[in-house]
C-alpha positions in Angstrom: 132.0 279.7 117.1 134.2 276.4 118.2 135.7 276.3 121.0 138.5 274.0 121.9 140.8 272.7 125.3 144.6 271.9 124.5 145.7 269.9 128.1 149.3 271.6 129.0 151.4 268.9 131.4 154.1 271.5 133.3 157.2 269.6 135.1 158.7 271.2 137.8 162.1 271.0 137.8 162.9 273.1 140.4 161.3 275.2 143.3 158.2 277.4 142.3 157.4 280.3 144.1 154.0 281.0 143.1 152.8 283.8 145.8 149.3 284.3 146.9 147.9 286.9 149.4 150.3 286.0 153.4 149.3 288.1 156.0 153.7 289.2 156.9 154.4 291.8 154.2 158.4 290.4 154.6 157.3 286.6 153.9 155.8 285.2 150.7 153.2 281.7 150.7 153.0 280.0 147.3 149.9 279.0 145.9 149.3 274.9 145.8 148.5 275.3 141.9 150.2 277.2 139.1 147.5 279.7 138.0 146.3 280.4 134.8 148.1 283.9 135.2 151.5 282.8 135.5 151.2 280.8 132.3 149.9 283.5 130.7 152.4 285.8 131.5 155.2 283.3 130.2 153.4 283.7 126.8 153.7 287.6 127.2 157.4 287.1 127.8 158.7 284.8 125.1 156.5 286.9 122.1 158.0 290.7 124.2 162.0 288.9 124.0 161.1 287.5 120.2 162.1 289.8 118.7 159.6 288.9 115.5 157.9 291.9 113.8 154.6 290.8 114.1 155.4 290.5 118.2 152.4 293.6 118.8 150.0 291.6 116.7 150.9 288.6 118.4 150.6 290.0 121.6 146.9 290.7 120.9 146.0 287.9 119.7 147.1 285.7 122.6 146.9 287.8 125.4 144.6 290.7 125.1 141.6 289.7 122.6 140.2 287.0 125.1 140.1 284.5 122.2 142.8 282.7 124.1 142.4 282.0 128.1 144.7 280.1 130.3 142.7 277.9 132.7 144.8 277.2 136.0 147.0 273.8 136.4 146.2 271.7 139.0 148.3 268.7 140.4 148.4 265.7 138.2 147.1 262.4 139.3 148.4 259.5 137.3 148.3 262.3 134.5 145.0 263.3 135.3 143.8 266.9 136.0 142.5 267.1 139.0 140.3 269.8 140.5 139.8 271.6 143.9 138.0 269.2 146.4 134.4 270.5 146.4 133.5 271.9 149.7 130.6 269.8 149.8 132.8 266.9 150.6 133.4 266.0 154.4 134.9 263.8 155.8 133.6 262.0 159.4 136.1 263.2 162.6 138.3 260.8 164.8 138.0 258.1 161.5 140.5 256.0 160.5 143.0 256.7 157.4 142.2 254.4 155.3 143.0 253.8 151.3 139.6 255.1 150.8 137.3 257.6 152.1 133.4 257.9 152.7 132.9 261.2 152.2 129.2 262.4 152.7 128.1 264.7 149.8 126.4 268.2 151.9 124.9 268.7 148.6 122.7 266.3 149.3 121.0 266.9 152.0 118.7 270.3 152.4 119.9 270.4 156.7 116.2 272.4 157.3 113.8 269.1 159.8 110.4 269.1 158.1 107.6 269.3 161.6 107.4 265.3 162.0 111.7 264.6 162.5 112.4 262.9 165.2 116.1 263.8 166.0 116.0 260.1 168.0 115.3 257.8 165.1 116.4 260.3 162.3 114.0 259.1 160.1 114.4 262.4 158.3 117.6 261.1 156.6 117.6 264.3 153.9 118.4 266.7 156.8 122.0 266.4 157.6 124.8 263.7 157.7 124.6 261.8 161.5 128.2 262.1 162.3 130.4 264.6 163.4 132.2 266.2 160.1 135.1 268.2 159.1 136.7 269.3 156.0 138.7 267.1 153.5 142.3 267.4 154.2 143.3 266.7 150.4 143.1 270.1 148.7 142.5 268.1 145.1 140.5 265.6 143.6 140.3 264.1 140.2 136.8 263.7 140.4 135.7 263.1 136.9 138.0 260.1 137.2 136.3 256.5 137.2 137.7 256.1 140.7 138.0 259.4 142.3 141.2 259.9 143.8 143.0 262.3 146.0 146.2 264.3 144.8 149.0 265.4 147.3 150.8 269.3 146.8 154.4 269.3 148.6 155.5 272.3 149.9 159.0 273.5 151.6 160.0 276.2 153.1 163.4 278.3 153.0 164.3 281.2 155.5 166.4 283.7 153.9 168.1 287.1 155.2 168.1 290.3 153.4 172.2 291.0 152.6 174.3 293.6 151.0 174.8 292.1 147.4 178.8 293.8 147.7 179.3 292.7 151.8 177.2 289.8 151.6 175.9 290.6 154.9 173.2 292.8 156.6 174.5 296.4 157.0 173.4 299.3 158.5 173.0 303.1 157.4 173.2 306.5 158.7 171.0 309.2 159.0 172.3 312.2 160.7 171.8 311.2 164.5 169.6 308.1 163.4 171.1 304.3 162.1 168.8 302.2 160.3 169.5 298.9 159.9 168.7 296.3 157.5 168.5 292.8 156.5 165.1 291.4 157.4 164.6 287.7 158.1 162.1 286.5 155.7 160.3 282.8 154.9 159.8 281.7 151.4 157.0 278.6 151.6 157.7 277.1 147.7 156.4 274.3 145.7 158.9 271.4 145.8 160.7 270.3 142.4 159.6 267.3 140.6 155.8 267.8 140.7 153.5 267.9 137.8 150.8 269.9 137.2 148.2 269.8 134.4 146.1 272.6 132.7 144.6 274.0 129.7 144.4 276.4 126.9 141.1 277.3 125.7 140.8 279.0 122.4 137.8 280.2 120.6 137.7 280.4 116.8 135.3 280.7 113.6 136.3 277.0 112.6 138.7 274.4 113.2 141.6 275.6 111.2 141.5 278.8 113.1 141.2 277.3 116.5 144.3 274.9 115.8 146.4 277.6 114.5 145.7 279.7 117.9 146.6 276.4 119.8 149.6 275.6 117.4 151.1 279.7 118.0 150.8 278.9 122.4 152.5 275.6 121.8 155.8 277.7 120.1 155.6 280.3 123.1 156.1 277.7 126.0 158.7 275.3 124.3 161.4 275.2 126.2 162.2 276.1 129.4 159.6 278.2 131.3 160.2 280.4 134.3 157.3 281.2 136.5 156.8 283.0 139.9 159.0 284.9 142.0 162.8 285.4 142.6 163.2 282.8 138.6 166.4 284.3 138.7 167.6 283.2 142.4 166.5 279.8 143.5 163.2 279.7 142.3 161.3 279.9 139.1 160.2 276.0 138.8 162.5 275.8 135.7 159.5 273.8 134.4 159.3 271.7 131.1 155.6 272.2 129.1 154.2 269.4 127.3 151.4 268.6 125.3 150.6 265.2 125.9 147.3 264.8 124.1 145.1 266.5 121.5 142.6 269.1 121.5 139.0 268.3 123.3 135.7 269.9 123.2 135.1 270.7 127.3 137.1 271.2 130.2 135.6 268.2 131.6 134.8 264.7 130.2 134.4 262.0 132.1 132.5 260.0 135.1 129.8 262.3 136.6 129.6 265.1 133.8 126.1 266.4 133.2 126.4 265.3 128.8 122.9 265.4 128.0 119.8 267.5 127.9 118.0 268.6 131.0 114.4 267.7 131.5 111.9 269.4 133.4 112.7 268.4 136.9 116.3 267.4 136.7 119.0 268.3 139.4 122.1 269.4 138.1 125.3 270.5 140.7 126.9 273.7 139.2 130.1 273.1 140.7 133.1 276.2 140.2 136.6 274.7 139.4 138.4 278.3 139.5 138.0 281.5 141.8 135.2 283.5 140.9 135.0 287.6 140.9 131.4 288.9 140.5 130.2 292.3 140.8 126.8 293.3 141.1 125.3 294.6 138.0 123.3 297.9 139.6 125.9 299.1 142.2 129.4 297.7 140.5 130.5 296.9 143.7 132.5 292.9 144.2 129.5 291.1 145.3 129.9 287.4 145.2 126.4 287.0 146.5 125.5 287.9 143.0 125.7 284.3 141.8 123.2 283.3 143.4 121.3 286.0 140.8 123.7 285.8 137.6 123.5 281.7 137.2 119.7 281.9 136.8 120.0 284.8 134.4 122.2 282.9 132.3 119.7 279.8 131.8 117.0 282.4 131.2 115.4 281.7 134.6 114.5 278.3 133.5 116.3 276.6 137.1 115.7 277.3 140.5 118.4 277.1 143.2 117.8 274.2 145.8 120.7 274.9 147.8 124.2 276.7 147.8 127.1 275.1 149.4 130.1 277.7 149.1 132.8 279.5 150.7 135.3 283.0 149.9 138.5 284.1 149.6 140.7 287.2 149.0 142.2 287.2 145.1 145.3 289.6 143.8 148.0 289.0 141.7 151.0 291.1 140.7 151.8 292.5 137.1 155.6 292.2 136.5 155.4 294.8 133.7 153.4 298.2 135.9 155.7 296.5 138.9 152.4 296.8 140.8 149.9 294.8 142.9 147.0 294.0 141.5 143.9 295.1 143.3 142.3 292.3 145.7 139.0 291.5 145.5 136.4 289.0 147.6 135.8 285.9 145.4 133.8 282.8 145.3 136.5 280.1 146.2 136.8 276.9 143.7 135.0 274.3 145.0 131.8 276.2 145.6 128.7 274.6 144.3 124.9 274.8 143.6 122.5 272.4 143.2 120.0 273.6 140.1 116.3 272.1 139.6 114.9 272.6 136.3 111.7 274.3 135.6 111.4 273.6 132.0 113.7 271.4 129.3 116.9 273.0 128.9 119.6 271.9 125.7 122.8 270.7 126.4 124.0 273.7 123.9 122.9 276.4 126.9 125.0 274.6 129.2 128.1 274.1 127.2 127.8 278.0 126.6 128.2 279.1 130.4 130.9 276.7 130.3 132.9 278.1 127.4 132.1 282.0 128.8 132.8 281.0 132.3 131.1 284.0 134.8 133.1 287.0 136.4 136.2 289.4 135.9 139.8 288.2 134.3 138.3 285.1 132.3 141.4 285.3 130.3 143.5 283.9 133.0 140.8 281.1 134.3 138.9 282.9 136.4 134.9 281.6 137.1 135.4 278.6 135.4 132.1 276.4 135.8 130.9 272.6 134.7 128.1 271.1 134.9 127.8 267.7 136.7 125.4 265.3 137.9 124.2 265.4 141.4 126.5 262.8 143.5 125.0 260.4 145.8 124.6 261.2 149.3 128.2 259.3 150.1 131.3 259.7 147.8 133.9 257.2 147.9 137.4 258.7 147.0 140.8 256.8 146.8 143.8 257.9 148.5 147.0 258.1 146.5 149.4 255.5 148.6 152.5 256.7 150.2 155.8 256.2 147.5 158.0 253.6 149.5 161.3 254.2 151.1 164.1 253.2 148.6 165.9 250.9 150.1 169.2 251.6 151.8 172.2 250.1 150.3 174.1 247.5 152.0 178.1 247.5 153.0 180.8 250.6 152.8 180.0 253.3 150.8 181.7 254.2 147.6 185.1 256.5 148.1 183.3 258.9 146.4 180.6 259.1 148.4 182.6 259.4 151.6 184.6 262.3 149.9 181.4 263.9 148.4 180.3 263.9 151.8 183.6 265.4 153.2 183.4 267.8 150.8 179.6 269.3 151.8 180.5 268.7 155.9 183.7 271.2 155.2 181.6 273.9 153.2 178.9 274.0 156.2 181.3 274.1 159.1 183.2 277.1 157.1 179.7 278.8 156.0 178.5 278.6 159.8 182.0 280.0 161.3 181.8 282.8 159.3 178.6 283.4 160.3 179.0 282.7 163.7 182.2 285.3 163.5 180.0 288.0 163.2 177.2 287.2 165.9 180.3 287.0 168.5 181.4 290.4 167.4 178.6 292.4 167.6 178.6 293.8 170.5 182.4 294.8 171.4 184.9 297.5 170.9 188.2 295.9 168.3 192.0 296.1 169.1 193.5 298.2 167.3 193.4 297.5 163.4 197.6 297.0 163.5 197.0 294.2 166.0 194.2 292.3 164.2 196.3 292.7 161.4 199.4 290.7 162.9 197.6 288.1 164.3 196.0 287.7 160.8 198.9 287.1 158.8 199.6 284.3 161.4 196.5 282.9 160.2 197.6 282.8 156.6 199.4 279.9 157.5 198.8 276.2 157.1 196.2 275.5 160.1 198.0 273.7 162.3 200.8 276.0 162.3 199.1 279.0 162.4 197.4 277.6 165.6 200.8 276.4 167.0 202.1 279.8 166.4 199.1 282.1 167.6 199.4 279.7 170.9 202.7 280.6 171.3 201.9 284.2 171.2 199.5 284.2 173.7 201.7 282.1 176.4 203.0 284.6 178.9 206.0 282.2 179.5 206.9 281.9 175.8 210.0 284.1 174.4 208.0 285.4 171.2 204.5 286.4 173.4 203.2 289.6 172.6 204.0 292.4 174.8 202.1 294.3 177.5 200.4 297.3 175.6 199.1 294.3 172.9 197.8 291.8 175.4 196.3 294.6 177.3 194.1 295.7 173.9 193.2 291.9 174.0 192.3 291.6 177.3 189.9 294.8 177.6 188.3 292.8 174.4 185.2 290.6 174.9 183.3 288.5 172.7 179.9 286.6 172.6 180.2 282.7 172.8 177.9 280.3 174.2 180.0 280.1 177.5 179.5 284.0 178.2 181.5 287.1 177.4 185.1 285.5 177.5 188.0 288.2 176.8 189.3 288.0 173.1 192.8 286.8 175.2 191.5 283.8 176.8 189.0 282.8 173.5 191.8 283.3 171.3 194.3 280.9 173.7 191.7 278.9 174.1 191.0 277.9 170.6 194.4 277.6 169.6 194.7 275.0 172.0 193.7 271.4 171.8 190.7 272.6 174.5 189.4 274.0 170.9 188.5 270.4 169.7 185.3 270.3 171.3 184.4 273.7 171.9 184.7 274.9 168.1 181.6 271.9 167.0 179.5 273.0 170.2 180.0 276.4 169.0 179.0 275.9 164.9 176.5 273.1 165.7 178.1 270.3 164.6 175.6 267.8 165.6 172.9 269.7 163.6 174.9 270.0 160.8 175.6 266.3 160.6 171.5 265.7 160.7 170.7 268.1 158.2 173.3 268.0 155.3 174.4 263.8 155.9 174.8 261.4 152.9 176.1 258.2 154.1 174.7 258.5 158.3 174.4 261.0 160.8 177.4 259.4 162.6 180.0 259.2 159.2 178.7 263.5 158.8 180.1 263.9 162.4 183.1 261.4 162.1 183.8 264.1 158.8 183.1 266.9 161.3 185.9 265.8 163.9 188.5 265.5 161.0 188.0 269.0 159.7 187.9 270.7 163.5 191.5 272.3 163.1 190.4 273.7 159.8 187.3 275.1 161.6 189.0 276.3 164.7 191.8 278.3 162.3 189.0 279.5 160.1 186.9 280.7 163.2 189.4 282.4 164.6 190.1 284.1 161.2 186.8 285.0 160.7 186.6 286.9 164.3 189.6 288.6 163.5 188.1 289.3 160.1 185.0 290.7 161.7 187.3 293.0 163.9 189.1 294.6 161.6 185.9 295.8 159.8 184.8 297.5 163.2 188.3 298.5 163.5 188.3 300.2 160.4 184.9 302.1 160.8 185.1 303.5 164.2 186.6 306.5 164.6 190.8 307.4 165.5 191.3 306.2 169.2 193.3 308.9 171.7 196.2 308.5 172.5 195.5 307.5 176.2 193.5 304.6 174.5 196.5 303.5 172.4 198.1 303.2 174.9 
């Protein structure tokens, strides 16, 4: 049997929502990798939508058989794979950032004082480090590198609101006596665009031509553009770009610190897992990861003894897109883990590189209990960290016309977005003018701005010739809205915006100032400057939106009496 590792480069080109177990049922947390899983389940989809008649056969032979596995991809440094920091790495509290830390190795040292330790002198120097420690803030390390180096995940999040997909708001629903409303805030926490990530295929086969023709049949099922993770169709989906940057090798790791030899009777050699691990234990069949500890030594024949463990756990699920159901969630050894191995008798490098080929554990095929063999690291590891990118510089003088318009262009799109949206919030809570009213005062508003505002002002003067009558301004009057100034009457809001008193109070109201530090090209002060030109656009569209808001309640509530009309 050869086996064979195909490195897979994936560029994100968008954000990747890659979700792993949150603890708010309405929010989703991405993972900091793209697992072996979600690559695997691209595969499935391009050979299900190829429409080929060998697409069942094909289907077998890279997903179900287990000749093919899809081993997770980790952040890329300087194209390298890197691999979860070992949780036997620490690093000393209150130190200094630096370009480089001294990170003592726990492996190293057995923490149980032998009768003569003097705590004083520590003379005993194997028991434990003599600093206070915590754990490595960097979640990956290429550690097979010749200088080990740190790599960075970023991560953004997004809050979104559930919305009719007709209404494009949140709506409620009746139920006899009962109204249930919906649209639930919920937080999206994604993997930023424009990260790589690097993995591999592994694929077992009776000789070299049929090991390349297995890696040659993946390479046709991720060309192009892959989708991974949840809502590919909204925002998400990482839009990534595979590559295959380099040929076919013989392990998952080659490099600095990689056990390559055979073992001798008394050797130390650091088992350390680069994927989660699900283990059950063999009598009961109950998730057991304890059972390592038991299952290593089995696998070597009982030729090692275990000299010390240095591991922790986490939860594992997953979700199958084509049962639409959760998968079920087990306790598993988290990547990272290690244990230090002592030989009891010579052991060839053959038996090592065949746990490493057949991993250990449950769903293999998608990179699970992935283990390699390294030597055991000195008591201190020295690890480089990757340098901040620097600022690009800003540019110097006025900025283009087109910038300045661009700019223009996204300041006017916000301000409308956030009046229509701050429409609704100030009409939540109040009973409408009659639906023939709102309707006049909208077809003012069909107008240019600033004579639609002229006009509406006009209206609303009691002095004025053409102001509405009694019965109208008494329907707009008995109205009140919900501004930041209080419960105003929809009379004095509506005269009060369609004054030039509406300057300043329509950016206080939409948040001007925050829009100008959020969305800003040129400077937060040109963003504002934009704002203040577009604020009798805003004030005309605000006010249209509040009537616009209206004249839905209007429309659902119920006939009013006649006492009321009048």
């Amino acid at each position: 049997m050869i086996t064979r590792y195909l490195p897979y480069r994936i560029q994100l080109n968008a954000p990747a929502l890659l979700t792993t177990i949150s603890p708010d049922p309405n929010s989703a947390v991405s993972s900091l990798y793209v697992p072996g899983s979600a690559i695997r389940g691209a595969v499935a989809n391009a050979i299900l939508h190829s429409g080929r008649p060998d697409a069942e056969q094909e289907m077998r032979l890279l997903i179900l058989n287990g000749g093919v596995r899809y081993l997770n991809a980790y952040p890329a440094s300087d194209s390298h794979r890197t691999l979860p920091t070992p949780l036997y790495l620490r690093g000393r509290k209150h130190a200094a950032d630096g370009d480089t830390l001294s990170a003592p190795n726990l492996s190293a040292f057995h923490g149980r004082p032998g009768p003569e330790f003097d705590p004083v002198s520590l003379e005993d120097e194997g028991t434990w480090p003599d600093s206070e420690l915590e754990r490595v803030r960097e979640p990956f390390v290429a550690i097979d590198a010749a200088k080990p180096r740190f790599a960075k995940v970023a991560l953004s999040s997004r809050v979104h609101q559930q919305r009719d997909r007709t209404k494009g708001r949140a709506w409620r629903e009746r139920h006899g006596h009962q109204e249930i409303a919906h649209g639930a805030i919920f937080t999206y926490e994604f993997l930023d665009a424009c990260q790589q990530f690097v993995g591999l295929i592994q694929v077992d086969g009776d000789s070299e031509a049929e090991a390349a023709h297995l890696l040659d049949r993946v390479r046709k099922r991720l060309a192009g553009t892959v989708l991974l993770g949840r809502s590919r169709k909204a925002r998400y989906g990482g839009a990534a770009a595979v590559e295959f940057p380099s040929q076919a090798r013989k392990r998952e790791l080659s490099g600095t610190g990689v056990f390559n030899r055979d073992v001798t009777k008394g050797d130390e050699i650091l088992a350390l897992l680069t994927a989660p691990c699900i283990l059950r234990d063999r009598k009961t069949g109950q998730i057991d990861p304890a059972a390592l500890l038991r299952q290593l030594p089995e696998l070597l024949n009982d030729r090692v003894e275990i000299v010390r463990v240095r591991w922790a756990f986490e939860l594992t699920g997953g979700f199958n897109r084509k049962w639409r159901l959760s998968l079920p969630q087990a306790l598993a050894i988290a990547p990272g883990s290690a244990v230090l191995l002592r030989a009891r008798q010579e052991i060839p490098k053959g038996d090592l590189l065949r746990i490493e080929h057949g991993a250990m554990g449950e769903r293999r095929i998608e990179g699970f209990g992935r283990i390699v063999f390294l030597e055991p690291p000195a008591k201190v590891v020295h690890v480089y960290r990757s340098k901040p990118r620097p600022e690009p510089p800003r540019p110097r003088g006025e900025p283009p016309e087109q910038v300045t318009e661009i700019e223009r262009c996204i300041m006017q799109a916000a301000l409308l977005r956030a009046a229509d949206r701050r429409a609704v919030e100030m009409t939540r809570q109040t009973r409408p003018p009659s639906g023939s009213l709102v309707g006049r005062l909208r077809n003012v508003m069909r107008r240019d701005p600033q004579d639609a505002l002229l006009t509406l002002a006009q209206w609303l003067g009691s002095d004025e010739p053409s102001a509405l009558k009694r019965p109208a301004m008494d329907q707009l009057r008995r109205c009140r809205l919900i501004d930041v100034d209080g419960q105003p009457t929809l009379a004095d809001w509506l005269r009060q915006y369609a004054s030039e008193e509406g300057h300043t109070a329509v950016l206080r109201e939409l948040g001007a100032t925050d829009l100008a530090q959020r969305l800003h090209i040129v400077s937060r002060d040109s963003a504002l400057q934009a704002l203040e030109n577009l604020t009798m656009a805003a004030r005309a569209g605000l006010i249209d939106g509040v009537l616009a808001a209206l004249r839905r309640k209007a429309s659902a509530m119920p006939p009013r009496s006649q006492h009321e009309r009048r």
